[in-house]
DOSE-32026 format. One record per residue (C-alpha): x, y, z; residue in one letter. Coordinates in steps of 0.1 Angstrom, whole numbers. Layout:
BEGIN
((X Y Z) 'a');
...
***
This chain:
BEGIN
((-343 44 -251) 'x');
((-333 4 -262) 'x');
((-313 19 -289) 'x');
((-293 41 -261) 'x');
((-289 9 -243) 'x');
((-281 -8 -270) 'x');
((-252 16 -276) 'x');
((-241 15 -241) 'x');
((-240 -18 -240) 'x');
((-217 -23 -268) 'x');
((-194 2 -255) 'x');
((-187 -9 -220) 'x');
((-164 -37 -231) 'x');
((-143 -16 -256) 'x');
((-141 7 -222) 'x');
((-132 -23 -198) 'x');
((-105 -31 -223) 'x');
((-90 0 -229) 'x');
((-82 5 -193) 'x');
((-70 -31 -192) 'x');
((-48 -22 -223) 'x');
((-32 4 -206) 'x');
((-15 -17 -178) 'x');
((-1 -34 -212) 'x');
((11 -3 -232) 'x');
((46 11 -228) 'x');
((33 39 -209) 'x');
((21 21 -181) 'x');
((40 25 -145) 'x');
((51 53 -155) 'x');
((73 40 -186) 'x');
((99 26 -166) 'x');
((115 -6 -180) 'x');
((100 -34 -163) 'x');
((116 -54 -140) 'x');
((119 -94 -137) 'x');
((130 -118 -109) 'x');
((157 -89 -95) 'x');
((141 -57 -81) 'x');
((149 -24 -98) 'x');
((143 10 -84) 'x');
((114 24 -96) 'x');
((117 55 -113) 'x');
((145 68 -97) 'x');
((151 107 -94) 'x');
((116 111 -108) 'x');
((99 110 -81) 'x');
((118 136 -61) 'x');
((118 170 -81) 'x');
((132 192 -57) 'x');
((147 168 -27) 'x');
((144 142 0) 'x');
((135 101 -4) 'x');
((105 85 -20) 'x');
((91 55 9) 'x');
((63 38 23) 'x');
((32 28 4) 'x');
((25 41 -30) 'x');
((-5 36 -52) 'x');
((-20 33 -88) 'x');
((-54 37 -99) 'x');
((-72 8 -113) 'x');
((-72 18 -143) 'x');
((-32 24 -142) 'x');
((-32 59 -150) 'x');
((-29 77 -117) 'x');
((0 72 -98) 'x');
((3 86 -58) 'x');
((33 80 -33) 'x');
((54 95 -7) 'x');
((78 124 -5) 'x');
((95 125 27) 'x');
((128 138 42) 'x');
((139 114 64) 'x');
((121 86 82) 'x');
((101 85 111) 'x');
((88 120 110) 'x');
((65 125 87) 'x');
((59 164 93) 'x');
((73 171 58) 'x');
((67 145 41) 'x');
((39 151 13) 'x');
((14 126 -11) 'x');
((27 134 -46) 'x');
((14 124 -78) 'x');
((15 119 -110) 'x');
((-18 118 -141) 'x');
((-13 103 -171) 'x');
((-30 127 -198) 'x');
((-32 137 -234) 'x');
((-9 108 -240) 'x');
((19 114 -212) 'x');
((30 116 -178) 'x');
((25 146 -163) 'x');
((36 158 -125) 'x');
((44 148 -101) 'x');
((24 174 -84) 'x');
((21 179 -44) 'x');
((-12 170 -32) 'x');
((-14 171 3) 'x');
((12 185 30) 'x');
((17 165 61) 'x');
((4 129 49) 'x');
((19 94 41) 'x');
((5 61 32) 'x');
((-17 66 6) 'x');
((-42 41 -2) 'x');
((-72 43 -29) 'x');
((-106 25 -16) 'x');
((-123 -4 -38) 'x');
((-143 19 -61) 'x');
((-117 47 -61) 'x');
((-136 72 -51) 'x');
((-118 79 -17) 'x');
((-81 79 -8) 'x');
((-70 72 27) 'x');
((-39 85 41) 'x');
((-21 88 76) 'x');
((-11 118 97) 'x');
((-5 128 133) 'x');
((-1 164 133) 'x');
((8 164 165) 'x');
((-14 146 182) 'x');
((7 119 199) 'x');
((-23 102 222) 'x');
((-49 92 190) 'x');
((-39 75 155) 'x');
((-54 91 128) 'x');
((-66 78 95) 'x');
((-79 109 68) 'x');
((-96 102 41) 'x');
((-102 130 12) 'x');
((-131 121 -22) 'x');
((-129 125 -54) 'x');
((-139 156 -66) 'x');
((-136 159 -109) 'x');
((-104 154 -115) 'x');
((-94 163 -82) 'x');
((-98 156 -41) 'x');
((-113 169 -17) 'x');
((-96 183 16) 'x');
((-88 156 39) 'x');
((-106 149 67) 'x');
((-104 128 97) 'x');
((-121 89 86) 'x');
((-109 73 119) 'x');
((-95 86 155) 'x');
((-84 61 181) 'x');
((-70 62 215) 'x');
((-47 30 205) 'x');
((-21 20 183) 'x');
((-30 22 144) 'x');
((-8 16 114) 'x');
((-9 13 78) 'x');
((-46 12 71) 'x');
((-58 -9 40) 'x');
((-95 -14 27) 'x');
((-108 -44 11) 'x');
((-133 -49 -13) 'x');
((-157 -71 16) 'x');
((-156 -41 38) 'x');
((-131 -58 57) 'x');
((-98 -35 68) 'x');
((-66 -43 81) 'x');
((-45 -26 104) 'x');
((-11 -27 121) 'x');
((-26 -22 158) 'x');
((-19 -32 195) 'x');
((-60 -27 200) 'x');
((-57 -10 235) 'x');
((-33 -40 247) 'x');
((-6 -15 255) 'x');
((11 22 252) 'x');
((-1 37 216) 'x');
((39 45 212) 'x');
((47 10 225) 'x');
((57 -9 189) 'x');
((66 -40 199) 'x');
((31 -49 207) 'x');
((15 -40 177) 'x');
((0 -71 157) 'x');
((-11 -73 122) 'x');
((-52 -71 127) 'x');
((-84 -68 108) 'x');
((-109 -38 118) 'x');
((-144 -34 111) 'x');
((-166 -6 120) 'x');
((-197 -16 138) 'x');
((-224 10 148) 'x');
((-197 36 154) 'x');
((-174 10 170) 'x');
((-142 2 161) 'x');
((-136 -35 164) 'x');
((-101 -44 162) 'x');
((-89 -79 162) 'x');
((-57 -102 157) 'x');
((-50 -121 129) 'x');
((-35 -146 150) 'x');
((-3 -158 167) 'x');
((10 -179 133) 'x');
((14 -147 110) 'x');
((26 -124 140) 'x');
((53 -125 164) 'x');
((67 -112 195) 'x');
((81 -79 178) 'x');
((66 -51 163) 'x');
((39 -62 133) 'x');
((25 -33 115) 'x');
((41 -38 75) 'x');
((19 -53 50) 'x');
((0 -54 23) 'x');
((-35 -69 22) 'x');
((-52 -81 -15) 'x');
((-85 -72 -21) 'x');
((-100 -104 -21) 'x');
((-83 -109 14) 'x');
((-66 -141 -5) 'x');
((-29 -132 6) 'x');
((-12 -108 28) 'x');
((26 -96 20) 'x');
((43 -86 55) 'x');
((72 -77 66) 'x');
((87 -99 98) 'x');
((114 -112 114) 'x');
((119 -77 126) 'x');
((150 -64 144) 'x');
((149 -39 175) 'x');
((156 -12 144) 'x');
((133 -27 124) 'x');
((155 -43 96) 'x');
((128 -69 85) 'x');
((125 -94 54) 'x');
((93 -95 32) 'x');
((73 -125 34) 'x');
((37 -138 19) 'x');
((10 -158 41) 'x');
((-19 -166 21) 'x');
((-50 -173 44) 'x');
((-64 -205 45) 'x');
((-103 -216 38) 'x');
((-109 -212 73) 'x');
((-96 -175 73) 'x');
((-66 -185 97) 'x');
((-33 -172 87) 'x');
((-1 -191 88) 'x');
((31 -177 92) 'x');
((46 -160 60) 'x');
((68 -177 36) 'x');
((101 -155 27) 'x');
((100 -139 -6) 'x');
((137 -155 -14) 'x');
((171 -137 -16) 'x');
((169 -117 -46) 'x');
((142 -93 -27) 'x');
((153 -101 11) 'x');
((193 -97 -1) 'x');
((208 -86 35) 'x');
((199 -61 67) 'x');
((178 -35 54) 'x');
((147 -17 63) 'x');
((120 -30 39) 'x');
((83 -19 41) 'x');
((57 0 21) 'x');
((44 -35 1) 'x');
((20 -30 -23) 'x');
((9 -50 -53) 'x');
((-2 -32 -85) 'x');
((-41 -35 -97) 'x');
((-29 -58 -125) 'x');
((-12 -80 -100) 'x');
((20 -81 -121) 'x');
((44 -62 -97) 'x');
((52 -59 -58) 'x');
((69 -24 -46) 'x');
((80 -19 -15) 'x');
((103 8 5) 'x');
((139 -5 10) 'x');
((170 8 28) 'x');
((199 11 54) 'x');
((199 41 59) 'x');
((171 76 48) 'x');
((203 82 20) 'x');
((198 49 4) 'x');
((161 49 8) 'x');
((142 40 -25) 'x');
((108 30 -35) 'x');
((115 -10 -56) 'x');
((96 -30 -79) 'x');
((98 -63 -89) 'x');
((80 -92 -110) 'x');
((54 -104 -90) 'x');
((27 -125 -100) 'x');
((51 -156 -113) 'x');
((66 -152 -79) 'x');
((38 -157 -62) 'x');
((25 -188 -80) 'x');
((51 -205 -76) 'x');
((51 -201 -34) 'x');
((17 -208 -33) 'x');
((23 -242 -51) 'x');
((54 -248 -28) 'x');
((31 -238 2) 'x');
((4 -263 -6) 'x');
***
């Protein structure tokens, strides 16, 4: 038995760094060329093997080699829009392959055992948050994690236990968007406790784009909304006193004119931001650009 942990032992850190030596090998995100300072679309035609627009959040796998977003055919109606995805194995990219029918938003929990997703089917007086589980290599059906009688948008996990939501928290019509605020929610004793993160990071219009890290150190949001929801991307990293100020723009080269920009997420390694960006559903692609150089430096400035 000590010679079993012995061996286990030693192997756990070859394991911990091959995973963390994928996110450097030219395979990772896909083996797209990677972008710097200028977003680039990420992988282009790709993502869409048959038709439609590739939007919203997307996700990777910690360990880099999983890859799940949005196929959708126009935006705001999600009833065929589907969670594809791509697995890297036996040394390539293969998919993308449909996973679910009828879902959006997908979003892995800390230990990656559970991916959360959005869907209405229908059901226009509850928000809905499914969640399906690992099952092998594959997932389980989803099934309803969360059903509300008030607004709910763009669920995230964080690794306290901690979520965040885009919600108006019973304060007004479910469908009413402009009173949606960017919130955390916790689940007490069956309770779903949903609270504002405050008048500095939210504002008079709708607030329901973002991107939360797992430590809960920064927040990526979209604001400065229009009535048609052209937006710019913006960071607000919460302070010791878990306040939130208002964000600070992410600069031209990402917030370069009237578009539609949402879906943020940051990459396990940190390195890159995507996000969803468009005029119009047939200029609608999923971007990625250098992140983590980016965000040191507006967290120096911000200080």
């Amino acid at each position: 038995m000590k010679r079993l942990i012995l061996l286990i032992t030693a192997l756990l850190p070859l394991t911990v760094m091959s995973q963390g030596h994928f996110w450097k090998s030219k395979d990772a995100y896909l083996g797209q060329p990677r972008p710097l300072d200028t977003p680039l679309i990420f992988a282009g035609k790709m993502l869409l093997p048959d038709s439609g627009i590739a939007m919203d959040r997307s996700a990777f796998s910690n360990d880099g080699k999983e890859y799940y977003y949005c196929n959708a055919q126009t935006w705001f109606n999600a009833t065929k829009s589907k969670i594809r995805y791509f697995r890297f194995e036996s040394g390539r990219w293969q998919g993308p392959f449909v996973l679910n029918q009828g879902y959006y938003c997908p979003t892995l929990s800390a230990d990656q055992q559970t991916l959360y997703m959005a869907g209405s089917k229908g059901d226009r007086k509850h928000s809905f948050v499914y969640a399906a589980h690992r099952q092998g290599k594959g997932w389980s059906d989803p099934e309803v994690y969360l059903k509300v009688d008030f607004g709910l948008y763009d669920f995230m996990p964080t690794k306290s236990g901690t979520c965040y939501v885009g919600s108006n928290a019973r304060q007004g019509k479910i469908n009413n968007f402009q009173t949606y605020d960017f919130c955390s929610l916790k689940i007490n004793k069956g309770d779903t406790v949903v609270e504002s993160l405050g008048p500095e990071i939210n504002t008079p219009g709708f607030d329901g784009d973002f991107y939360v890290a797992p430590d809960e150190s920064y927040m990526i949001v979209s604001y400065k909304e229009k009535p048609d929801y052209e937006c710019e991307l913006g960071i607000s990293f919460r302070r010791s006193d878990g306040t939130w100020p208002a964000p600070i723009n992410l600069g031209p080269l990402i917030n370069d004119g009237n578009a539609h920009r949402w879906g943020e997420y940051v990459t396990p390694d940190a390195k890159y931001l995507f996000y969803a960006k468009g005029t119009s559903p047939k200029d609608c692609h999923l971007y990625w650009v250098r992140f983590d150089t980016l965000k040191a430096r507006l967290e120096k400035d911000g200080k």
